[in-house]
Phi, psi and omega in degrees: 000131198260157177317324181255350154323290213291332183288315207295321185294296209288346185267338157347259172344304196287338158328275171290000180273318178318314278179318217049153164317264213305348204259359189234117147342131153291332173303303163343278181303289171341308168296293181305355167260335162102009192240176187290162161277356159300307210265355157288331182253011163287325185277325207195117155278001176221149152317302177319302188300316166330303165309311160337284223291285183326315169301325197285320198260005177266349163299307183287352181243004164282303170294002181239011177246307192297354213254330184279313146320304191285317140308349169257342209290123195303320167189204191270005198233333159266345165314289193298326168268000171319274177322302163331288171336288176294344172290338199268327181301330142350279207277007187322271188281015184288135181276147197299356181254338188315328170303280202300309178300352172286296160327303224245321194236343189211077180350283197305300170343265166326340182274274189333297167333269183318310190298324181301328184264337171287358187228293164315300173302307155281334166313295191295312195304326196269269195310339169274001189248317205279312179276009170294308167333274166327333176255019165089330172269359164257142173344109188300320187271019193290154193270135174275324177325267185340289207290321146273008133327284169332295198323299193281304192317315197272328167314294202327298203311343190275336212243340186281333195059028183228344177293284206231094177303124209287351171270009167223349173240124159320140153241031159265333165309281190307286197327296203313325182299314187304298208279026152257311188311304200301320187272338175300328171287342182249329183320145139291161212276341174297317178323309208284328185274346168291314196275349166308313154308334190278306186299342181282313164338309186271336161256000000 
C-alpha cells in the first residue's frame, strides 16, 4: 500500500466510522478528503472494495496492537485491560449504523470481520485466560474453550443492534461492562485483588 492509498483508507475509514457507510457518497467522501473521485478510484474500484480494503487492514492493525499489549503486558489481566483500552477507544465515536450497514450493504467486508473475531480474536482471549492460569490470577479451572466462545458470543451480541440497540447504548459503555465483568468472573482472589488495584489506581 503507497502513501496515498494508505491516506485515502485511514481518512475514509474515519469517515464512515463518523458518519455511517451507507449515508456517506463517494461525492461525499471526495469533498471530505479534499482530493478528486478520479484519485479514489485510480485505488478502489467501488466504495465496496474500499470498505474491503479499510476492514482487512483496520483487522492487521488490530493483530499488531494486540501482539504489542500482549508483550509489554506485566500479566494477563493488565494484557486484557491494555487491549480493552484500545478496543473501547474505537468504538469510542462510532456511528450507530455502521455494524448494520457492513452486514447488511457490504458482505464480503462483514465476512472478514466475523472470520477476524472468530478466529484472531478467540485465539487471543484463550491465550490470555491459559496465561491467566499460569500465572496464578486466574481460576486454575477456567475453560479457556468454553470461555472464549462466551467472548465472541458477546462481541456478536455487541454488534447485532437489537441486544443492546445502539439509540440507548454507548457501545464502549457496554464493552467496558462486558470485560470487568469477564476478568471478575475468571480472577483469583490474587487476580481479583491486582485488578481492584489496578482499578483504585487509575482513578
Amino acid at each position: 500500500m503507497d502513501e496515498k492509498q494508505f491516506e485515502i483508507v485511514e481518512k475514509s475509514a474515519q469517515v464512515f466510522l463518523k458518519c455511517g457507510i451507507r449515508a456517506v457518497t463517494m461525492d461525499d467522501l471526495s469533498r471530505e478528503l479534499g482530493m478528486s473521485k478520479k484519485t479514489i478510484y485510480k485505488y478502489f474500484s467501488d466504495k465496496d472494495a474500499l470498505i474491503r480494503t479499510i476492514i482487512a487492514f483496520k483487522t492487521q492493525s488490530d493483530r499488531e496492537i494486540c501482539a504489542i499489549a500482549t508483550h509489554q503486558a506485566e500479566n494477563a489481566i493488565d494484557e486484557m485491560i491494555r487491549i480493552s483500552e484500545f478496543v473501547s477507544e474505537m468504538l469510542q465515536d462510532v456511528h450507530s449504523s455502521v455494524f448494520f450497514d457492513l452486514q447488511k450493504y457490504h458482505r464480503d467486508a462483514w465476512q472478514l470481520m466475523e472470520d477476524h473475531k472468530n478466529t484472531f480474536v478467540r485465539s487471543q482471549i484463550k491465550g490470555n485466560i491459559e496465561r491467566g492460569i499460569n500465572e496464578g490470577i486466574y481460576r486454575a479451572n477456567a475453560d479457556s474453550d468454553i470461555l472464549s466462545k462466551v467472548y465472541v458470543a458477546t462481541m456478536s451480541a455487541l454488534f447485532d443492534g437489537h441486544t443492546f440497540p445502539t439509540n440507548e447504548y454507548k457501545f464502549n459503555r457496554v464493552f467496558n461492562q462486558i470485560i470487568r465483568f469477564q476478568i471478575r468472573g475468571l480472577a483469583s482472589s490474587d487476580g481479583l485483588e491486582y485488578f481492584k488495584n489496578r482499578l483504585n489506581n487509575e482513578m
